[in-house]
N, C-alpha and C positions, 0 to 999 in steps of 0.2 A: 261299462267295464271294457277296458282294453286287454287284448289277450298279446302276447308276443311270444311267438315257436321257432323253436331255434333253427339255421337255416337247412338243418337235416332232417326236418321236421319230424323229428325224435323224442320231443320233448318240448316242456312249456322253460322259455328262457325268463318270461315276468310276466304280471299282471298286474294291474291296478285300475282305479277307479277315478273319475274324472267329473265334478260334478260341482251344483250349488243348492241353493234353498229354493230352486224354483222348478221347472221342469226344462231338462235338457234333452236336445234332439241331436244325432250325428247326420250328416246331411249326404258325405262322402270324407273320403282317405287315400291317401296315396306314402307311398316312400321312396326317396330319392335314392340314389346312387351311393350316399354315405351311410342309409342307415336310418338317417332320420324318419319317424313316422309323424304323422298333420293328420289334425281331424278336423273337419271343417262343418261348424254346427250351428246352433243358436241356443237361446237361455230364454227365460222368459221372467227369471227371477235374480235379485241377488244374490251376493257370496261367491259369486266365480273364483275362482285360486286366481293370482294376477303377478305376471313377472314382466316388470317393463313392458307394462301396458300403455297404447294408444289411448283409450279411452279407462277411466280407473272407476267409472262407477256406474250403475246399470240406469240407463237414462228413462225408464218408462214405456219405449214403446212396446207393443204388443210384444216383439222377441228382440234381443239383440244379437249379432253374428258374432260368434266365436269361431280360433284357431287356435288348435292345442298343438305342441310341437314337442314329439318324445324322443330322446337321442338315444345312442345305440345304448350308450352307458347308463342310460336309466338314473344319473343320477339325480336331474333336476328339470322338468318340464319347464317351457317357457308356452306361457297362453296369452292369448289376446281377445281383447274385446273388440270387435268393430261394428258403431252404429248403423242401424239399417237405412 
């Protein structure tokens, strides 16, 4: 679950859920200067949500690295798969 508080930390601005049909780990997070928020994780199963994806399908090994990418607007996450 990703949580987003608005910057007067007043209040919940969004939330949403980020996941597949395997087990997912967040590893670390940061936000940049614009806004944007990055989760930088692994999967260990298929079904990753995938937006112009590097890699489009879960290759097997034990885990593979993901990077979730939330913009301020919330309206359309961009993730990625990257083999390990």
């Amino acid at each position: 679950m990703t949580l987003c508080i608005t910057s007067n930390l007043a209040g919940l601005a969004y939330s949403t859920f980020i996941g597949g049909a395997g087990n997912e780990m967040g590893r670390d997070n940061s936000m940049d200067g614009y806004g944007k928020y990055y989760i930088i994780g692994q999967t260990n199963g298929a079904g990753w949500p995938l937006v112009n994806a590097y890699q489009t399908v879960f290759q097997g090994a034990p885990n593979d690295n993901t990077i979730a990418v939330f913009s301020p607007q919330v309206a359309r996450a961009k993730v990625w798969p990257l083999s390990q």
